[in-house]
N, C-alpha and C positions, 0 to 999 in steps of 0.2 A: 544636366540631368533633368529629363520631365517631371514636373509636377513638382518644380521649387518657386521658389518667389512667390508663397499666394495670397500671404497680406502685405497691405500696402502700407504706409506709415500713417495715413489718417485712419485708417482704420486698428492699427495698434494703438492709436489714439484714444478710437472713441467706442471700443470694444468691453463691456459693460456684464457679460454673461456669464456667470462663473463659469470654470472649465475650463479643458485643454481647448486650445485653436493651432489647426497647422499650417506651420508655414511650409512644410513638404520635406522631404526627405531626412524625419526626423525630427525637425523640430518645431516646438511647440510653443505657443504663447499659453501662460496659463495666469489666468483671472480667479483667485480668490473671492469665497463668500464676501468680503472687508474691502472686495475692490481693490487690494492691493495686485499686478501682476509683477510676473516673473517668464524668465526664458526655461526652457527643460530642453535638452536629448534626450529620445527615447531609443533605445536600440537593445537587442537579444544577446545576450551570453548566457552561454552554456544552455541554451534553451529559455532561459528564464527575461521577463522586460524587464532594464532594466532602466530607469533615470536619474539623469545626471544633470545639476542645478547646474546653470550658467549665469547667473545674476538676476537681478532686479530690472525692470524695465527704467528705473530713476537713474541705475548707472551703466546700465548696459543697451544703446542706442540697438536697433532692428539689423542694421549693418555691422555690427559690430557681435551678435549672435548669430546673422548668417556666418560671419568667418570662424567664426568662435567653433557651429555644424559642422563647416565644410574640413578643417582641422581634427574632428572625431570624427566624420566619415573617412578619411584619411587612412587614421590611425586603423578604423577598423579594416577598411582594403589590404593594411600588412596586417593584418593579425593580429593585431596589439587591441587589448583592452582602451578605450579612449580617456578614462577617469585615470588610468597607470601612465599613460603619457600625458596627460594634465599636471599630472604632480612631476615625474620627470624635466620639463620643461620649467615648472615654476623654481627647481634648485638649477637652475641655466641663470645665470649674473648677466645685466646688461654689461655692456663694455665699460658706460661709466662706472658701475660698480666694481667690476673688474679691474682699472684703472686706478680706479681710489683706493683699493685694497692692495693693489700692485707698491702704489707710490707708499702706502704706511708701513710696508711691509718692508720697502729697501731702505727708506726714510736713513735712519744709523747710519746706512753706508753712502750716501751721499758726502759729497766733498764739502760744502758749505750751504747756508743758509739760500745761496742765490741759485744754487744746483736744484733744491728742493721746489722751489716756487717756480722756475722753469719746468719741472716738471708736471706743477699743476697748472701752468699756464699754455703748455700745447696737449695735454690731454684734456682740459675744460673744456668750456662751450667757447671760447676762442679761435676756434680750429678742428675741433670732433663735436660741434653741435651734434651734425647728422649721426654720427655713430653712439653715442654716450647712451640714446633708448634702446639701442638694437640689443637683443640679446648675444652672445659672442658665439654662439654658434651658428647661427644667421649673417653675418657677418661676411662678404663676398669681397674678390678682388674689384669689381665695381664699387663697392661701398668706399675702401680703399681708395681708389683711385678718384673721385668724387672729392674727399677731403685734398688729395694729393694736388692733384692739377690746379687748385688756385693758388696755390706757392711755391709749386714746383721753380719758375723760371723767375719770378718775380724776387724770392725770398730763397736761394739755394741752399745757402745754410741751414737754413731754420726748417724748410723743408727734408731734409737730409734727416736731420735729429727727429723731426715727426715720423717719419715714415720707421726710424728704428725705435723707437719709442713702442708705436702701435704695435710694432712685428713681438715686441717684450712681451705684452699685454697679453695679445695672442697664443702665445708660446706656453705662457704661464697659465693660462684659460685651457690649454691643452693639457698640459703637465697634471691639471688639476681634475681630468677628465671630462672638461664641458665643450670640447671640440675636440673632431677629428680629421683627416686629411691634412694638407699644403697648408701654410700661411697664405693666407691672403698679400699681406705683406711683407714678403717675402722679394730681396732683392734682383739676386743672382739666379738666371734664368727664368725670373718670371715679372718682376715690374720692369725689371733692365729691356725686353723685350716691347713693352706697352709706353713706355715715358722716354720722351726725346732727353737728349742730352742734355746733363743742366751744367749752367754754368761752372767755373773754377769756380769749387771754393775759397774761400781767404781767409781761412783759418790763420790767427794769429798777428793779423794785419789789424792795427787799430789806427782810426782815425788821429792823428796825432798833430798841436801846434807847433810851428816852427818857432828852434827852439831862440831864436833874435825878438819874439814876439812875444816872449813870456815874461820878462821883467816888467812890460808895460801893462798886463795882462794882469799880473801879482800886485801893480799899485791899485787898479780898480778891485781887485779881491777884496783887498786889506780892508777898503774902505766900505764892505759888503756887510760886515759887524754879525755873521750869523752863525751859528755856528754849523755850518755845509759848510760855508766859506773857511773857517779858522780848519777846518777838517781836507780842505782839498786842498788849500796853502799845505798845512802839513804833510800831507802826500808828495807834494809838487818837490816839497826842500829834502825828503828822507827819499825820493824817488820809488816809495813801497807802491804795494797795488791796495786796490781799496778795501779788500776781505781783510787786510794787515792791519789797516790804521781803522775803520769803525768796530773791531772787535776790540780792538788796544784797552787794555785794562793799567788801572794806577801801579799794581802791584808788581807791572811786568818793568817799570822804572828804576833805574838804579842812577839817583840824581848825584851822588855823590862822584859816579863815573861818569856820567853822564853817558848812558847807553839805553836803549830801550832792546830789549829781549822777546822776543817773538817765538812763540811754543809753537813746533812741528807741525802743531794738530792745522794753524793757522795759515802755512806756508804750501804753498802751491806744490815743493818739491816734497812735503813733509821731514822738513830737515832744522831745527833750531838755525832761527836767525837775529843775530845781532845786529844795533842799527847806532851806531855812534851821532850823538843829537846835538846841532850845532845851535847855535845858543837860542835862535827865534823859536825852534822846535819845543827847548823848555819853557819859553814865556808862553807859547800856545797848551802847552799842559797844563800851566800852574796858572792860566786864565781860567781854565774850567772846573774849577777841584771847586768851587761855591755850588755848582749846578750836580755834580753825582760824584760821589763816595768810591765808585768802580769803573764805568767806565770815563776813558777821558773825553769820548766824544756822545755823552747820550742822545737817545731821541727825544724829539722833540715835545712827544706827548709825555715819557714814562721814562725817568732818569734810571729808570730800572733796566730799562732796553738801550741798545745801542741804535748809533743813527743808520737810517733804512738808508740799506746798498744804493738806492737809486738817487738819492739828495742828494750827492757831487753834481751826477749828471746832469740834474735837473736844475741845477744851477749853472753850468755852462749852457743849454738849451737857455734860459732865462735870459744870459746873455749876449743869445742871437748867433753862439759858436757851433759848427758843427764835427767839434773834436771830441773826445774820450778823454773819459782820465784817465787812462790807462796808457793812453798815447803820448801823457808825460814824460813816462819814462821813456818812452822813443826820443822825446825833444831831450832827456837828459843824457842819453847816449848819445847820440847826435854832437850835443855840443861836448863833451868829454872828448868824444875823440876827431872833432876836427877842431877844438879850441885851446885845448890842453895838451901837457906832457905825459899824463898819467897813463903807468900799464895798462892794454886792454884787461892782464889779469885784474888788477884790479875795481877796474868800470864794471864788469861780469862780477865780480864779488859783492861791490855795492848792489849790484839788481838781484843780487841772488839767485843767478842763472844756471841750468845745470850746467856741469864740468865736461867741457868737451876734449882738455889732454891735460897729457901728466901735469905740465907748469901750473894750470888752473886749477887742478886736483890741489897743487902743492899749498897754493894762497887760498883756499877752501879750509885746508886743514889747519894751516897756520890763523885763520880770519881776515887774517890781515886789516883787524881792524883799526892803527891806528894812521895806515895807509888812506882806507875808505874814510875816516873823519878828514883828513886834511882835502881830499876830492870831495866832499859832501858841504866844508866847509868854502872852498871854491866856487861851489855849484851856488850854494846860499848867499855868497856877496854878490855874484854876478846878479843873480834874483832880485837881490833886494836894493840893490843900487844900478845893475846893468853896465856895472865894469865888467872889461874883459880880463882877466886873470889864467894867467900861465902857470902850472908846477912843471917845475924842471923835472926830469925823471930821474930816481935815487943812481 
């Protein structure tokens, strides 16, 4: 457009006159008696001038009220009042905000503690730096694809979960009125055609020790004295997953049977699980009953809290392993069913795996709990001393 650009930045500088000054097409640098300035658009509606403040020259740079112009010249090309789309725009949520108000909002329905921090760890600035300032209706399948493509082939997984993650965000930024049209992120017919094939996922595949390797593996634990360590041993010997044993509360104990009881809310299938506690299982409880009142394994700072999800792990990385705790339970199926007698129903009922026919259905319903103590019990000699031990099958 002719006759924009017409002051320069040393001269918005060192402009001294009170008065409007224009920079063209509208807008105005205006100089207070007091020397203080400020940005104005000036433009006609309804016949009448009329202007509209755009900040202080202390917070709003010369380039930053040229866009600030060109955005009410905009508006005024449709017809739109420019001060009505000022305020429309200002109830426009960036994504981060969007995001954050998304994750408080499903928060309850999340599955665990570990589900929720995932959540704010691939919509943060981990992975949506770029997007988290954009407003969400600004938001393009380039914007998209820009976070996408540095983890798309690298990180599969983790890419996958981002990219349906954003499409949520989106969806619900729409639902809510502040976007309209396609998902940007949006899979089926529209990234599937921009993004190369990514990798199998491996959903369900945990890095796992073999399971000849863990007896030796258990004497350096023990000798570890922390309690990560008194907490992944216990894991190792009840074969649970880690959301089971650092929620594990005193009250959920019944030392007289020696069972620990596991509440649905806890349990991956959300189903009550019982866990028959072979005798090292109670000394590691009644080691920590001096340190918290509630749970058995607190953390570290606030015996009010349980230990953070990531202290097993971070103690196998500690010692230089590149396995999972969760890959335990791999090594304790492994050896159960190529060292032992015991029913597969049974090994599946210790992991407390869903039921995949009738027979497993039946030792589900039965517990068969005192089947899984004498296998669990098995599991823990081999452990603790690295004998091989057979049960004959009933």
């Amino acid at each position: 457009m002719a006759g924009l650009h017409k002051l320069s930045a040393l001269a918005v500088k060192s402009l001294l006159k009170p008065g409007r000054h224009s920079d063209g097409g509208g807008l105005f640098l205006i100089v207070d008696r007091s020397g203080a300035k400020r940005w104005a658009f000036l433009f006609k509606r309804s016949g009448k001038r009329v202007e509209m403040g755009l900040g202080g020259l202390s917070t709003v740079s010369l380039a930053t009220a040229r866009q600030k112009a060109q955005e009410a010249r905009d508006a005024l090309g449709k017809g739109i009042d420019p001060r009505e789309a000022r305020k429309a725009a200002s109830a426009v949520p960036t994504f981060g905000d969007a995001a954050d108000a998304y994750i408080a909002a499903h928060a309850p329905g999340f599955k665990n503690a570990k589900h929720l921090w995932q959540w704010k760890q691939t919509m943060g600035d981990a992975y949506c730096r770029s997007l988290r300032p954009r407003k969400v209706d600004k938001i393009t399948t380039a914007d998209v694809l820009a976070v996408l493509k540095e983890v798309w082939q690298a990180k599969p997984e983790t890419a996958d979960r981002l990219r349906g993650r954003i499409e949520r965000v989106l969806d619900a930024a729409k639902a809510q009125g502040h976007r309209t049209g396609e998902n940007p992120a949006r899979w089926r017919g529209h990234l599937d055609k921009l993004l190369p094939r990514r990798q199998k996922l491996t959903r369900g595949h945990h890095a796992a020790m073999p399971w000849r390797q863990v007896p030796d593996f258990l004497a350096r634990l023990r000798a570890a004295e922390s309690m990560s360590a008194l907490a992944l041993e216990f894991t190792i010997l009840t074969a649970c997953r880690t959301g089971e044993v650092i929620g594990m509360e005193r009250r959920e104990v019944d030392f007289a049977a020696g069972v620990w009881t596991v509440p649905a809310v806890r349990m991956k299938g959300k189903v009550e699980h019982r866990v028959p506690l072979v005798t090292r299982a109670v000394e590691i409880i009644k080691r920590t009953e001096i340190l918290s009142e509630n749970y058995v394994f607190p953390g570290q700072r606030s015996p009010k809290k349980h230990l953070s999800n990531m202290a097993m792990l971070k103690l196998l990385r500690d010692h230089g392993l590149n396995c999972t705790v969760h890959g335990f339970r791999s090594a304790f199926r492994d050896w159960a069913g190529d060292e032992t007698s015991f029913p597969r129903e049974v090994i599946e009922a210790a992991l407390a795996h869903t039921i995949g026919n009738a027979v497993e259905a039946a030792y589900r319903r039965s517990d068969a709990l005192e089947k899984r103590r004498r296998l669990l019990e098995a599991w823990s000699s081999y452990c603790l001393r690295g004998s091989r031990v057979v049960s004959l099958r009933a």
